[in-house]
N, C-alpha and C positions, 0 to 999 in steps of 0.2 A: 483356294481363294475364299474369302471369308464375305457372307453376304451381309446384306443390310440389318438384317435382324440380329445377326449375333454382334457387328459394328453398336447397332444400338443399347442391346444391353450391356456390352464392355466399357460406353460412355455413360449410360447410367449406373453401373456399377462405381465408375471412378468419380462421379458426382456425388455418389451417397457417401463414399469415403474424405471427398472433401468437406460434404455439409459434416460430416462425424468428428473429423480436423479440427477445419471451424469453429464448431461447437465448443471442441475440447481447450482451445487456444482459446476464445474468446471467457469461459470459466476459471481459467487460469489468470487471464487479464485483469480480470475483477476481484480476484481474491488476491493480487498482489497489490492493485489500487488499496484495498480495506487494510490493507500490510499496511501500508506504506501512510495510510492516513493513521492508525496507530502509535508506529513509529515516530512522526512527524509530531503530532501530542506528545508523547512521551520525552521524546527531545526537547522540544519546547519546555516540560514539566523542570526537565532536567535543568536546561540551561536556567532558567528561573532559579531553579535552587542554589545553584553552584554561584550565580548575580549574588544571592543571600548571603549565603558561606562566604566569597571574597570580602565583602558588605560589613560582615561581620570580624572576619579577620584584621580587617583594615581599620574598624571604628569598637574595638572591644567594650568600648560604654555604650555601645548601641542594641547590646543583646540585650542590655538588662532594662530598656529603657521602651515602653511599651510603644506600640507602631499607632501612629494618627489614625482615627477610625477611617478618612479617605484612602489609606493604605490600603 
């Protein structure tokens, strides 16, 4: 039979392995958030451009023809 003191440390034990988890997951979360806000820019850069390029395929007098400075 197993007494209270070794019961206590076996749950303290698996507590520091949670807070350790925890830790590890909640580190992970956050650098996929910074991902994902990168990504999100870069998409957005992209779709802009690619607006440009249809923009221009479609209005070929329009490359040569300089953008309104509210542009």
């Amino acid at each position: 039979m197993v007494d209270r003191s070794e019961e206590i440390v076996e749950l303290q034990t698996r507590l520091q392995f949670q807070d350790d988890v925890l830790q590890k997951l909640d580190e992970v979360v956050i650098k996929q958030g910074q991902l994902l806000d990168r990504m999100m820019r870069r998409m957005a850069a992209l779709e802009e451009r690619l607006e440009q390029l249809v923009f221009e395929r479609d209005n070929p007098a329009a490359r040569f023809e300089p953008k309104p400075p509210h542009y």
